[in-house]
C-alpha positions in Angstrom: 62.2 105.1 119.1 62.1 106.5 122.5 61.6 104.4 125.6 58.8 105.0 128.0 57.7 103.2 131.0 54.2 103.8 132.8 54.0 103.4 136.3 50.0 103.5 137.8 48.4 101.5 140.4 45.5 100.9 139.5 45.9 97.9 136.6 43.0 99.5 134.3 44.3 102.5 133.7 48.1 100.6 132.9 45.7 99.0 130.3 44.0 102.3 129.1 48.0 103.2 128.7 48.5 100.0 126.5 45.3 100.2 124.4 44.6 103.9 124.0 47.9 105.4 123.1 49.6 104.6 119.3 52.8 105.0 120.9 54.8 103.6 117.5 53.2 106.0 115.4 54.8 108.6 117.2 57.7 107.4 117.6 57.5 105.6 121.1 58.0 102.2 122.5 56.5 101.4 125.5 59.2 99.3 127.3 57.7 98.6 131.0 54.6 99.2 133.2 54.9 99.1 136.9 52.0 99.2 139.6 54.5 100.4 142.5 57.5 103.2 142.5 59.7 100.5 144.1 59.7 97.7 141.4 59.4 101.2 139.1 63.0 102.0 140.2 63.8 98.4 139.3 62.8 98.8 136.0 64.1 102.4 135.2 67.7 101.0 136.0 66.8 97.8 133.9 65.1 99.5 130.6 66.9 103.2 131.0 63.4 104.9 129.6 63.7 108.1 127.7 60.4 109.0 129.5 58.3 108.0 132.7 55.0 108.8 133.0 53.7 107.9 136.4 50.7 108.4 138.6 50.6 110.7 141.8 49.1 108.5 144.4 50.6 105.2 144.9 51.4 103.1 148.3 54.5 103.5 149.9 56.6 105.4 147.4 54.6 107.4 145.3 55.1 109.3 141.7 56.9 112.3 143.5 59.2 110.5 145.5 59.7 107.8 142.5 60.3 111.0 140.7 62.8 112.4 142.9 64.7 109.2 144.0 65.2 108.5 140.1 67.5 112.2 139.8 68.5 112.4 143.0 70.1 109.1 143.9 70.0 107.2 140.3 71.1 110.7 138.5 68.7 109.6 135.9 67.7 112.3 133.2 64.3 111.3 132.1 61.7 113.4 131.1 58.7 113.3 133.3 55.1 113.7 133.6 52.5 113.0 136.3 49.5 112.0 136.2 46.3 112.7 139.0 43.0 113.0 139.7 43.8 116.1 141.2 44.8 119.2 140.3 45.5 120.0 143.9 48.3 123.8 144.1 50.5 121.3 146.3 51.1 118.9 143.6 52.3 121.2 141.2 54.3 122.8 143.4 56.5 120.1 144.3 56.5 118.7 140.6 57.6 122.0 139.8 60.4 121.7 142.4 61.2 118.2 140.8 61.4 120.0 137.2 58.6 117.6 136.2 57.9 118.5 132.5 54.3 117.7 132.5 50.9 117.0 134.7 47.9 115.3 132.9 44.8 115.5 134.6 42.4 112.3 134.8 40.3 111.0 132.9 43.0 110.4 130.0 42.1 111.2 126.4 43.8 109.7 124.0 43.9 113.0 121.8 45.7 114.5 124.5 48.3 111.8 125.1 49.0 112.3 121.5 49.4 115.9 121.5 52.2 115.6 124.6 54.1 112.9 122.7 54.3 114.7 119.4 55.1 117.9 122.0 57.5 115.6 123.7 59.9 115.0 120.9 61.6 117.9 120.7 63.0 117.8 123.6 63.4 114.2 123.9 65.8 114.4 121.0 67.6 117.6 122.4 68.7 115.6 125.5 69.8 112.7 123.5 71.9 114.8 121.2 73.4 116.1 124.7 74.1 113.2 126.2 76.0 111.4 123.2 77.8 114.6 123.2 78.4 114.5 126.9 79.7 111.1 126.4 81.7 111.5 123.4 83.6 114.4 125.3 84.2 112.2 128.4 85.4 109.6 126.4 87.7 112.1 124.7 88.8 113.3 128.3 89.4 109.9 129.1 91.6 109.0 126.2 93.8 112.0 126.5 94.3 111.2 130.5 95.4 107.6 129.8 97.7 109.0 126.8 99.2 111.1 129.5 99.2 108.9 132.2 101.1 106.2 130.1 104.0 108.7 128.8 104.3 110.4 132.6 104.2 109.6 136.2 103.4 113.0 137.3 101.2 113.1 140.3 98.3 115.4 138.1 98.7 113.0 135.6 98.0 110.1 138.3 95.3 112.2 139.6 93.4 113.4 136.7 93.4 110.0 135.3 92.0 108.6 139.1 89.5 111.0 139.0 88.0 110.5 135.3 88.1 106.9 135.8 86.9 106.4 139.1 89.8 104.4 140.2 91.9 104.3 143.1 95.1 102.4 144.6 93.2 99.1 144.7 91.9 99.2 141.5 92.9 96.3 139.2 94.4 97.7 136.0 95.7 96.1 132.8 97.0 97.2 129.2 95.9 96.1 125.9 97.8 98.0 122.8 96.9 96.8 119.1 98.9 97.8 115.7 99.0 97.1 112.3 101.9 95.4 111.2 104.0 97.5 108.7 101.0 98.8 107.0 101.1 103.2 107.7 101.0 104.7 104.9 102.1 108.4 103.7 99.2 109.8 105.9 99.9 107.9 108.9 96.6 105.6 108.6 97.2 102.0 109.5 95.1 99.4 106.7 92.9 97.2 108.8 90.6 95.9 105.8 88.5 99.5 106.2 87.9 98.3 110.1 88.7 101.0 112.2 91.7 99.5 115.1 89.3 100.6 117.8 86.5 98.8 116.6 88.6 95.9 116.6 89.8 96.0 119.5 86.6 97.0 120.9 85.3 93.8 119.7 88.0 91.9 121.0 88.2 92.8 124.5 84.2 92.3 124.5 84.3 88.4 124.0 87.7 88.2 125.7 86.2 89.9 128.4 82.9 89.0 128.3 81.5 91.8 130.6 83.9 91.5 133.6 85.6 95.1 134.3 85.1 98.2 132.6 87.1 99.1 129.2 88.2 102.7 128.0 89.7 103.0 124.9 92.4 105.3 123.1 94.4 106.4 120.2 98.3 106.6 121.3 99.4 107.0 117.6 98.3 106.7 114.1 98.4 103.0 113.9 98.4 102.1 117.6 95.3 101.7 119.9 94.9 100.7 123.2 92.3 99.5 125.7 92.6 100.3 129.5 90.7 97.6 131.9 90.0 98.0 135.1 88.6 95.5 137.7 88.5 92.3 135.1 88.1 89.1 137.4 90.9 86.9 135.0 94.3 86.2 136.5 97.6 86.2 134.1 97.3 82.5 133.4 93.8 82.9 132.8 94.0 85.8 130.7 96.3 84.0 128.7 94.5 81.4 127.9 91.1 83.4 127.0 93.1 85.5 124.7 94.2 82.8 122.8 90.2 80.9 122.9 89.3 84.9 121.6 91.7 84.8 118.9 90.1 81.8 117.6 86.8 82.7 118.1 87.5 86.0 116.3 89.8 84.5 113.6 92.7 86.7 115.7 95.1 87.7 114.5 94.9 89.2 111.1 97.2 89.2 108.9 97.9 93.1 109.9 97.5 93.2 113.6 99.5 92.8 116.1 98.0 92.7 120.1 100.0 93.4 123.1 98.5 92.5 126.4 100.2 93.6 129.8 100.5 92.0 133.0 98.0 93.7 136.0 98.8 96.3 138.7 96.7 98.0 141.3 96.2 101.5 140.8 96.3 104.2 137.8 100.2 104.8 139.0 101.4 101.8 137.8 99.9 102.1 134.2 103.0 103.3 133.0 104.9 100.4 133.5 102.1 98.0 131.8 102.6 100.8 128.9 106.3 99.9 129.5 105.4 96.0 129.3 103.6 95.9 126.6 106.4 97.9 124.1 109.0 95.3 125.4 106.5 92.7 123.8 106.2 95.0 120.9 110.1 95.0 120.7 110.7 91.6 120.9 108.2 91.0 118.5 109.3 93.2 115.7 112.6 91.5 114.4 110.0 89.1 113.1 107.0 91.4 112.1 104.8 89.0 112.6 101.0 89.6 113.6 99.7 87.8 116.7 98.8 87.3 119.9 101.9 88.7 122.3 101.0 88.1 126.4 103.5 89.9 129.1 105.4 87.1 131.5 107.4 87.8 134.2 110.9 87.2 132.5 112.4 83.8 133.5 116.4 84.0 134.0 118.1 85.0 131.0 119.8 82.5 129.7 123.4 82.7 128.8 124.4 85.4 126.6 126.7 83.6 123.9 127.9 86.7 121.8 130.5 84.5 119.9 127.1 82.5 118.3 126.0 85.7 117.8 129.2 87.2 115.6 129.0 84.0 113.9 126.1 84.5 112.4 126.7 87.8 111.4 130.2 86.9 110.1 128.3 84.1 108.1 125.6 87.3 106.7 128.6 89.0 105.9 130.0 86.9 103.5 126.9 85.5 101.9 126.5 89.5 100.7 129.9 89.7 99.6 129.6 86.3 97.6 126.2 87.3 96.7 124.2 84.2 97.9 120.8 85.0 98.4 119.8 81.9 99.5 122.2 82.0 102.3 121.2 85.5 103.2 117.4 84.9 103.8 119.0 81.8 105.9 121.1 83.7 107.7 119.0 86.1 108.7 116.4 83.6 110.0 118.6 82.0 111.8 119.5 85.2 113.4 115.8 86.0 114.7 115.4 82.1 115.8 119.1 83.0 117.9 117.4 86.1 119.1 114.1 84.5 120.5 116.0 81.5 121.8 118.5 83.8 124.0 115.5 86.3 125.2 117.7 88.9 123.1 117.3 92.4 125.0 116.4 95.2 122.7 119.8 97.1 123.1 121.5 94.1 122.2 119.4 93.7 118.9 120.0 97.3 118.1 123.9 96.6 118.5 124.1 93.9 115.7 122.2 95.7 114.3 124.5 98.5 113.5 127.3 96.2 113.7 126.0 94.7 110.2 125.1 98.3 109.1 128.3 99.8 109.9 130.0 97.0 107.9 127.5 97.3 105.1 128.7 100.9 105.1 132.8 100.2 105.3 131.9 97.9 102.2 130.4 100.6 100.2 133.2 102.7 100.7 135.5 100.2 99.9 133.5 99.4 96.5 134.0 102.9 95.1 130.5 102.9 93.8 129.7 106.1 93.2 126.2 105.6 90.9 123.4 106.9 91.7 121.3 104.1 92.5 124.2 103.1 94.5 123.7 106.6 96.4 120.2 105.9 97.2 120.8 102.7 98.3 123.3 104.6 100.9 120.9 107.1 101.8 118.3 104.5 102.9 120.6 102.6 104.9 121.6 105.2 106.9 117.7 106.4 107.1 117.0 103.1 108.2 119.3 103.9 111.2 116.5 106.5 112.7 115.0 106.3 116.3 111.8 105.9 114.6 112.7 102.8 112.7 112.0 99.3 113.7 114.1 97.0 112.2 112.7 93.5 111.2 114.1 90.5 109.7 112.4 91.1 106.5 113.6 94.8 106.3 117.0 93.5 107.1 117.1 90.9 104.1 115.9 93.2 101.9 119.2 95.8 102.9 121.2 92.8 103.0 120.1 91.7 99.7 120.2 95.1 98.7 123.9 95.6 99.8 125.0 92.0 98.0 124.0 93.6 94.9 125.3 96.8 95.5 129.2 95.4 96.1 129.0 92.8 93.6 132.2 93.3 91.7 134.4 91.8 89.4 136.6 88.8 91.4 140.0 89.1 90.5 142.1 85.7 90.0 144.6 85.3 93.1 146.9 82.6 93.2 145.4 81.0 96.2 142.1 81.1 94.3 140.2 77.5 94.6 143.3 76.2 96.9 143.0 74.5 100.4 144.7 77.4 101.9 142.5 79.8 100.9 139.2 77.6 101.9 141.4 77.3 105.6 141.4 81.2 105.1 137.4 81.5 104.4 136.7 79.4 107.2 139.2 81.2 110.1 137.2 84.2 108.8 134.1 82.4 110.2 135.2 80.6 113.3 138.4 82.9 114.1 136.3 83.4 117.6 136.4 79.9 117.8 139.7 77.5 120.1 141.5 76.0 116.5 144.4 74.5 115.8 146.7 74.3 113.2 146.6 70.6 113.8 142.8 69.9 113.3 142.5 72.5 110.4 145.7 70.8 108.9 143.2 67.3 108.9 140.1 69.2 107.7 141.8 69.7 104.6 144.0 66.5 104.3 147.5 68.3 104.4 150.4 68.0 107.0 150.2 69.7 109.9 154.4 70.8 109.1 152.8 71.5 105.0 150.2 73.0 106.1 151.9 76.0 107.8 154.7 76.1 105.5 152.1 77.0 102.6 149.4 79.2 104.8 152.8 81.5 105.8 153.5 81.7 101.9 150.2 82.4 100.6 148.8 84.8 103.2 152.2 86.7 104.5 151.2 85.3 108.1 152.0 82.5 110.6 148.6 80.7 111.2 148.2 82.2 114.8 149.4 85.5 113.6 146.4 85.4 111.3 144.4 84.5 113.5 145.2 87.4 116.0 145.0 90.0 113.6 141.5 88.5 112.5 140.4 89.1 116.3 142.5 92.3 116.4 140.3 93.8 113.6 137.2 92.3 114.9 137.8 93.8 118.0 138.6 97.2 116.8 135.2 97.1 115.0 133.0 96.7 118.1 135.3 99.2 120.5 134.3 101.6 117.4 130.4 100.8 116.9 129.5 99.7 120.3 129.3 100.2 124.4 130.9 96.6 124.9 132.8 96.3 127.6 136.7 95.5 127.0 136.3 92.2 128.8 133.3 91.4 126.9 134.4 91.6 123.7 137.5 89.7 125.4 135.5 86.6 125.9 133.6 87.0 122.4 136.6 86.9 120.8 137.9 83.5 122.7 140.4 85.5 125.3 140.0 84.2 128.9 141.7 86.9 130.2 141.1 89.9 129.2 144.4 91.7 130.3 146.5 89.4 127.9 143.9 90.5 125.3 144.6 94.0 126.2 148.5 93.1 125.8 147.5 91.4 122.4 145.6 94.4 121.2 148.4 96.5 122.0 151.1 94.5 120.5 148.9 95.2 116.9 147.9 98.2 117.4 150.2 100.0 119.4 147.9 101.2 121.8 145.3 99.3 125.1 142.1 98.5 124.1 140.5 101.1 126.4 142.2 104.0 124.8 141.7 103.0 121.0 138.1 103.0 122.0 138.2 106.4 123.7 139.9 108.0 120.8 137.5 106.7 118.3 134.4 107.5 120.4 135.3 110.7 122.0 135.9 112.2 118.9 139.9 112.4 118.9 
């Protein structure tokens, strides 16, 4: 149906308009009448009418200057035709000037009025098909000058974007980014339940929102759709909250999505860092995988790194593969995310045990001298899981890690010390060798004498207790000069050293060599 409004003022002939005219046969609706050009204007901003027929003569503004005002200063397209009881050459000539598409002479027949709208439709469906396609191209433009303003801070960038948007320095922006959870498949297309993301996030941000601010919206990846609003009137707090009453409302989040909201900064400039803000959230939220609602805060004071809880964990995940104790693993590895959300984890510290466990996974492979094929595979998808483009989360982990237990599952060979408290003291040092212990309170865990206790932990293992100890730390702390950018002193304190040059002398005792050049040797190549 095409919208028309009729604008005449004398009231009968707005009746003749109403009762003559079968405006739905021919595909019309009539959508307002008006007996003045100023409430007129009112109404084409109101109704947006595909077409506005209008008398000539009228008080104050008449059809001409209703005509004119309505391109001119509305930039309104409509198609137009005047009506008059004159057919006077000045007229026409300023409707021509207007690019008025038709005149009607009074009286009106109906047969006439008929004739034009059947006429009419041509070209009323011409300029529709141009204007969707006018807006579906700025809409493109749009979406490809957000992409480009949230991957560079180029000044053309900045500008292009300003100028598409209509934005400027004191223009209130914020980020919205929404992905499905681990669902791509081979073709790149995320599963929504057949729901295009942008419809969804469309939808979203329309009751979140609920009209405040304007809303563009764009395709960064396959998968990953955002929503760019400018000039909302909700603070952070507020936000906050009406994201979480539009979740409910909506029945957000699915079980596939995932929605990253930003923080707010003035000005298309600072989009890239709410880009920035919202992959943080992404980051943190991956280990988990979990869909949901993710807001940006400021972040609070990090709280105290504690790297030996940390390697504990992972010492514990290490040994649950080795004995092959599932249970433990899926534990474990909980436990590790919880430790990770707790602490406010950074993402290059999750990347870092990360390929800490990885790189022991590996050294256990080697050592397992599996060379079967499924044992191969399993290889080459741990070390494909290492890519940039991979996000690790604590399900994919369990599954490696479960993966891995099965993989170096081996025959246990019957030692002497098998089932004995020395060995038991020797599975837990390999826990809590981080940890202050002494002979002493180990001695009472396991009933023993201290004096009994060290004569039979020499002869079983080959080392005093503290000797053991060391070289437990000693090995640890070759591991993460080889595997990560710790700092010496760091890894000092994580392995219960004080002061780091006496590690450093301790390190070099076993070893033969500092710290500092062991890990220069191993990294630089030599």
């Amino acid at each position: 149906m095409y919208k028309v409004l009729v604008v005449d003022d004398e009231p009968f002939m707005l009746e003749g308009w109403e009762a003559m005219v079968d405006w739905e046969a021919y595909g019309y609706e009539l959508c307002g009448t008006s007996t003045n050009g100023e409430d007129a204007l009112d109404l084409i901003r109101a109704c947006d009418p595909d077409l506005v027929v209008t008398d000539i003569r009228m008080p104050v503004v008449d059809g001409l200057q209703l005509i004119r005002t309505m391109k001119e200063e509305l930039g309104h397209t409509a198609i137009t035709v005047i009506v008059s009881g004159y057919s006077e050459f000045g007229y026409a000539q300023q409707a021509l000037r207007y690019q008025v598409e038709h005149y009607l002479l009074k009286p009106l027949v109906t047969d006439e009025i008929h004739n034009l709208l059947r006429e009419l439709a041509g070209p009323l469906e011409e300029r529709r098909i141009a204007e969707a396609s006018a807006i579906k191209d700025q809409a493109a433009a749009i979406a490809a000058a957000i992409v480009d303003l949230i991957h560079a801070r180029e000044p053309h960038a900045v500008n292009a974007a300003a100028r598409l948007l209509g934005a400027n320095e004191r223009t209130r922006c914020r980020l919205m980014m929404v992905e499905s959870i681990g669902n791509l498949d081979g073709n790149g297309e995320a599963e929504t339940g057949g729901i295009p993301l942008q419809d969804q996030l469309r939808t979203f941000a329309e009751y979140c929102f609920d009209g405040s601010g304007q809303a563009w919206l764009f395709a960064e990846t396959p998968g990953r759709t955002g929503l760019l609003v400018c000039d909302d009137d909700l603070d952070d707090k507020r936000l906050e909250a009406r994201l979480r009453e539009t979740g409910i409302r909506l029945g957000w989040p699915t079980p596939k999505l995932a929605l990253y909201c930003s923080g707010s900064t003035y000005g298309p400039a600072g989009v890239r860092d709410l880009y920035r803000q919202t992959m943080e959230l992404r980051s943190r939220a991956s280990i988990t995988n979990q869909a949901g609602i993710y807001a940006y805060r400021e972040r609070e004071t990090a709280r105290e790194w504690r790297l030996d809880d940390l390697l504990t964990y992972v010492g514990a995940l290490l040994q649950a593969i080795e004995s092959n104790d599932r249970a433990c693993i899926v534990r474990t590895v909980n436990e590790l995310v919880l430790c990770f959300d707790r602490i406010g984890a950074e993402e290059h510290w999750l990347n870092t045990t990360i390929q800490h466990i990885r790189g022991e996974l590996l050294r256990r492979y080697a050592e397992s001298e599996d060379s079967s094929g499924d044992a191969a595979e399993w290889l080459r998808q741990l070390l494909r899981s290492d890519s940039a483009n991979h996000v690790c989360t604590g399900d994919s982990l369990k599954r490696v890690c479960v993966q891995a237990a099965d993989r170096l599952l081996v025959k246990e060979v019957p030692t002497q010390t098998s089932g004995t408290p020395i060995s038991k003291a020797v599975d837990y040092l390999k826990l809590h060798f981080r940890e202050k212990i002494r002979l002493q309170e180990l001695a009472d865990r396991f009933h023993l004498s201290a004096a009994y206790f060290g004569q039979q932990f020499k002869r079983e293992t080959g080392y005093s207790f503290h000797d053991y100890i060391l070289h437990l730390r000693i090995e640890e702390a070759r591991k993460l000069l080889r595997r990560t950018d710790m700092l010496v002193s760091d890894i000092a304190a994580a392995l219960g050293y004080q002061d780091s040059d006496y590690f450093s002398d301790k390190f070099k005792a076993v070893t033969g060599e500092l710290p500092s050049s062991y890990k220069n040797k191993r990294q630089g190549g030599a």
